[in-house]
C-alpha positions as CSV (number, residue, x, y, z in Angstrom):
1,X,0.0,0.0,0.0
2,X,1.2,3.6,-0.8
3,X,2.1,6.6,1.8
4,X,-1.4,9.0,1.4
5,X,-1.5,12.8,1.9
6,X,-4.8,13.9,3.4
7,X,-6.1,17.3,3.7
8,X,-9.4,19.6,3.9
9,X,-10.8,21.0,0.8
10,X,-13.7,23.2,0.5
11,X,-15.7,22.7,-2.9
12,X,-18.5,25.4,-3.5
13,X,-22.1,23.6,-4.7
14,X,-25.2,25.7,-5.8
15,X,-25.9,26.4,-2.2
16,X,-22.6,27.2,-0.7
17,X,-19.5,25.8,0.2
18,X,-18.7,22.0,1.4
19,X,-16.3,21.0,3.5
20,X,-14.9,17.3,2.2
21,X,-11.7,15.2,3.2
22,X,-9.2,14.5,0.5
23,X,-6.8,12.1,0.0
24,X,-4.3,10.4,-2.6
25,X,-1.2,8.5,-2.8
26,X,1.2,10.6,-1.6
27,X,3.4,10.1,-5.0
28,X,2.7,9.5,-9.0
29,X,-0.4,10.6,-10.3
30,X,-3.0,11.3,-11.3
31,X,-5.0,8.8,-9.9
32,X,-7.9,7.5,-10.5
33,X,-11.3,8.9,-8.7
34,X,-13.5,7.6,-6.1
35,X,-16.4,9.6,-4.6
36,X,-16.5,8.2,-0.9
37,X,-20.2,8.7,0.9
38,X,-20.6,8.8,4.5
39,X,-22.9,7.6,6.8
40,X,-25.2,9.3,8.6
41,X,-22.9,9.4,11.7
42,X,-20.8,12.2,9.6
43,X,-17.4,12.4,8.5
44,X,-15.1,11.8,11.4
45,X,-11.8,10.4,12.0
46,X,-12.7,6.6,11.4
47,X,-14.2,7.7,7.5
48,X,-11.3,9.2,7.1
49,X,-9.0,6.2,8.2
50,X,-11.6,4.2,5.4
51,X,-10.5,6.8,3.0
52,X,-7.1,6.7,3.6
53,X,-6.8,3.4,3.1
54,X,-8.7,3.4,-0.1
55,X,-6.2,5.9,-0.9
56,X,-3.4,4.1,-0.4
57,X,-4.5,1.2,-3.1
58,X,-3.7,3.9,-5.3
59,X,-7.1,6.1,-5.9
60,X,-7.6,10.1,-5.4
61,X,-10.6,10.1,-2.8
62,X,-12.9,12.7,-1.7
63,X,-15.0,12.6,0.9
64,X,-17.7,15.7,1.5
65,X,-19.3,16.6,4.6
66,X,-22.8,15.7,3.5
67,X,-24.5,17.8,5.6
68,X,-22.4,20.9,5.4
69,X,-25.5,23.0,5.3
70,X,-25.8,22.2,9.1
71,X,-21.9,23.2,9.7
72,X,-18.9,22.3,8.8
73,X,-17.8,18.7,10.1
74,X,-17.3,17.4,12.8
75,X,-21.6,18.2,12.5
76,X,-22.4,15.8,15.4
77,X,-20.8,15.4,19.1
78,X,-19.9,11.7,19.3
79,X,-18.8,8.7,21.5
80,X,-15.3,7.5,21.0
81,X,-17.4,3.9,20.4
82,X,-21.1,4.9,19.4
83,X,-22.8,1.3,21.3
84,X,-26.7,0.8,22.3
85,X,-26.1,3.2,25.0
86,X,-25.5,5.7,22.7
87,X,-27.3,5.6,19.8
88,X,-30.6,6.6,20.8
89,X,-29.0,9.8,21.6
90,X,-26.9,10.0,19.0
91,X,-30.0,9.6,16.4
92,X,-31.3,12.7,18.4
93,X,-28.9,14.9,16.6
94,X,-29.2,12.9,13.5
95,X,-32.7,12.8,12.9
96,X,-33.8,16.6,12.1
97,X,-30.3,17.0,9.5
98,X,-31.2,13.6,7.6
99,X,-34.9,14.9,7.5
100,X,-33.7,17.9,5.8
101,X,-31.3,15.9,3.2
102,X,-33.5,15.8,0.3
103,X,-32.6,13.5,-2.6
104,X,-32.9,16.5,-4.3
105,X,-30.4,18.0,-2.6
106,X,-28.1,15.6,-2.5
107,X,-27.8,15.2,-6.4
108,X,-27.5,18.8,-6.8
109,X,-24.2,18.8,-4.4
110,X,-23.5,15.4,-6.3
111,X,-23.1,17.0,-9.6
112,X,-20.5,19.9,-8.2
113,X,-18.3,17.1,-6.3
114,X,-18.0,15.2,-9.6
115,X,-17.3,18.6,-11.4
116,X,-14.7,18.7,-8.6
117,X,-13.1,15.6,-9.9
118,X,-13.4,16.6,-13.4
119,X,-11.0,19.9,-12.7
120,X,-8.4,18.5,-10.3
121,X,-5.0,17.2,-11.4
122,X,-5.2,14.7,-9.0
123,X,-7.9,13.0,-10.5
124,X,-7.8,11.0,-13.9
125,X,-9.8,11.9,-16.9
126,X,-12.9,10.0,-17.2
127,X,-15.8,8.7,-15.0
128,X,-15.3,8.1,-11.1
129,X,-16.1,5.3,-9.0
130,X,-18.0,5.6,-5.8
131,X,-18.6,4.1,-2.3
132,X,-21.7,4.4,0.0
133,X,-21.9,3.2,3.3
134,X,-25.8,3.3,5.0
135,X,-27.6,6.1,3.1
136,X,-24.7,6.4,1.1
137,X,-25.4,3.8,-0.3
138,X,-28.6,4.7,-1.5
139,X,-26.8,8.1,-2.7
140,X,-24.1,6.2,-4.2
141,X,-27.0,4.4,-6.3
142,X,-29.3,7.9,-7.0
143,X,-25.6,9.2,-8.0
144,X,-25.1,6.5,-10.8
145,X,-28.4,6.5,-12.4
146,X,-28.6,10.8,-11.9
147,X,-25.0,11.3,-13.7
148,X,-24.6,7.7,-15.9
149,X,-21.5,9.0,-18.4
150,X,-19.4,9.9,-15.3
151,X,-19.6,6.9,-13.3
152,X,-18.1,3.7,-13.7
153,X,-19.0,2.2,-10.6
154,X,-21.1,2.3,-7.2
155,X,-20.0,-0.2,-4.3
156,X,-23.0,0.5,-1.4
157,X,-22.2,-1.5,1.7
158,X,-25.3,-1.9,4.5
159,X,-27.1,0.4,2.1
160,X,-30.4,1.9,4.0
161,X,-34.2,1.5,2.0
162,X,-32.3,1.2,-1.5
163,X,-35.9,-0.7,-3.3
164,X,-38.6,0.9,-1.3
165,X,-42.2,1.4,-2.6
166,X,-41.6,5.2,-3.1
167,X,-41.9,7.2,-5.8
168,X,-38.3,8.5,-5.3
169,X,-36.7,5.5,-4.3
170,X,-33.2,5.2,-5.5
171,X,-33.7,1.6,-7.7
172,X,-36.2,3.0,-9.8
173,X,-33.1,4.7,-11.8
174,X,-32.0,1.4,-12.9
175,X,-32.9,1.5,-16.3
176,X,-30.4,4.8,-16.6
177,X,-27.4,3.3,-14.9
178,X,-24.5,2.5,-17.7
179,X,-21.5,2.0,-14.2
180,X,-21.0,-1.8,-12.8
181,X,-22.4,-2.0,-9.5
182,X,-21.3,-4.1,-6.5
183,X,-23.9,-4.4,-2.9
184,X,-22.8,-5.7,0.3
185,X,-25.6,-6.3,2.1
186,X,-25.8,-6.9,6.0
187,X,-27.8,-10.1,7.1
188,X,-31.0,-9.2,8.6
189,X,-31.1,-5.7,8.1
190,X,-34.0,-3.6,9.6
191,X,-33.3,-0.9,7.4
192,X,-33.0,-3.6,3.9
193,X,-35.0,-6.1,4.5
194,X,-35.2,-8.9,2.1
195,X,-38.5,-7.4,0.0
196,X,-36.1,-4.6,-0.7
197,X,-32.9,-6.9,-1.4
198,X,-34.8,-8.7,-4.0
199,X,-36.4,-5.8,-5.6
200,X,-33.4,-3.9,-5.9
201,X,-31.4,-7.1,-7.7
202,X,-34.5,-7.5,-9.9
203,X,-34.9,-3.8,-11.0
204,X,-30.4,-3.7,-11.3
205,X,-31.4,-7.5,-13.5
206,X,-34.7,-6.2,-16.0
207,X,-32.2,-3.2,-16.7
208,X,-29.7,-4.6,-18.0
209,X,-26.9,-3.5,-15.2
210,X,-23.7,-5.2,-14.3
211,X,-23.7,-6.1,-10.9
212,X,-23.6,-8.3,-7.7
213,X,-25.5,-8.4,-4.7
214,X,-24.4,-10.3,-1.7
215,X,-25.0,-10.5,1.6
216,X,-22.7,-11.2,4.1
217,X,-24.1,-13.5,6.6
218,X,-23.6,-12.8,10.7
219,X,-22.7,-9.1,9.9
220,X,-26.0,-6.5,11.0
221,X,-26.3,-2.8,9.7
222,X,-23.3,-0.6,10.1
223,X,-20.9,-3.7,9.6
224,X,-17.9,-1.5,8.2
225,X,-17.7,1.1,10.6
226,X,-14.8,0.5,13.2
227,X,-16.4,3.0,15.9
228,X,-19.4,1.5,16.8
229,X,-20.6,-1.1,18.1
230,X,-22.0,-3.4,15.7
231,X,-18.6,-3.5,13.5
232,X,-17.7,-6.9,12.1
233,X,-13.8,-7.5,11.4
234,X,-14.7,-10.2,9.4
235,X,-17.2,-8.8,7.4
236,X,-15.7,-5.6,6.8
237,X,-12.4,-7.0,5.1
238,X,-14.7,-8.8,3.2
239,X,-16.1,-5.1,2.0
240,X,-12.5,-4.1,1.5
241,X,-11.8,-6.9,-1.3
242,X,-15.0,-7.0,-2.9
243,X,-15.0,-3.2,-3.1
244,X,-11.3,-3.1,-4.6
245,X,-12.0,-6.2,-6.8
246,X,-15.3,-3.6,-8.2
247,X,-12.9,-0.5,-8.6
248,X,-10.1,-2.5,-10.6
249,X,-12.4,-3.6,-13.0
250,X,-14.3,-0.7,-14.0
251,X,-11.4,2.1,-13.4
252,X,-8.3,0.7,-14.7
């Protein structure tokens, strides 16, 4: 694995200014890009340890403070180890910013931070890969089928109500996705059930889109995250291979 170089950049979107992690290998380049989302407990230090390492297998990676219309990241005051204890209070904080995060939104900030990648030196020419964890992998999903010629790929690990029965839900822009996609999906997941697992492969199949969706067995929602609770060692490397597997294929 490569040294990385991390630092803060701030990338102006129609409706301000977005704070987002980057990092790259810290020699060579340009690199290729991945857009990294977050989950909903914010960018912190363990996303940006993810990053890092995502980094370090050789790819320019930016990670934005999603909710940068709150404040500028750190947005919410955390546990060193966010457990059942808490999370109820930690959803407290949550709950009103997520309300307020409207797909709409969210594609509007998605098209400047791929307009970022499009303008920086560090980045290759051509499309970008991304990786969602939670709702971002939902985002990662509304991103591929909302901006088709400049993604290549979407990995979305314990992605959050990906196939519900709404009319914005983030499958139903299957038929416009051209990227491969890759799922990890965590076993017995209140916030995917299975209803949801099999209509998202089945929309992703009638389209026409490369993918996979797997779920890894024993591992619950949140699997990848090192700072809670529910983090699954096991689980999570298996994230890290599949995800890389996905990024060699489509961006090399």
């Amino acid at each position: 694995m490569a040294e990385t170089q991390g630092t803060l950049v701030d990338i102006t979107t129609p409706d301000g200014v977005a704070d987002a992690y980057l990092t790259h290998p810290a020699e060579g380049g340009p690199h290729p890009g991945v857009l990294f989302y977050m989950d909903a407990l914010g960018l912190r230090p363990n996303i940006k340890e993810m990053a890092d390492r995502l980094a370090a297998a050789g790819y320019t990676v930016l990670v934005p403070n999603l909710f940068y219309r709150t404040r500028r990241a750190p947005v919410f005051e955390l546990p060193e180890i966010i457990d059942g204890e808490s999370r109820a209070k930690v959803f407290e904080q949550i709950g009103p910013v997520m309300q307020s995060f409207t797909p709409e939104l969210a594609m509007r900030d998605a098209e400047a931070y791929l307009g970022w990648f499009a303008e920086s030196p560090l980045a290759t020419d051509g499309p970008v890969g991304i990786t969602g964890y939670c709702f971002g992998a939902g985002l990662a999903l509304r991103t591929a089928g909302t901006y088709p010629e400049r993604v290549a790929a979407a990995g979305g690990f314990h992605g959050a109500h990906l196939a519900t029965d709404q009319p914005d839900s983030p499958h139903l822009l299957a038929d416009k996705i051209t990227a491969e996609l890759f799922f990890g999906h965590a076993d017995n997941d209140h916030a995917l059930p299975q209803e949801q697992i099999d209509r998202l492969a089945k929309a992703l199949t009638d389209a026409g889109v490369t993918h996979q969706c797997e779920v890894y067995r024993g591992a619950i929602h949140g699997f990848t995250q090192a700072d809670t609770s529910v983090y699954h060692p096991e689980a999570a490397e298996r994230h890290w291979s599949d995800l890389l597997d996905l990024l060699r294929r489509a961006l090399s």
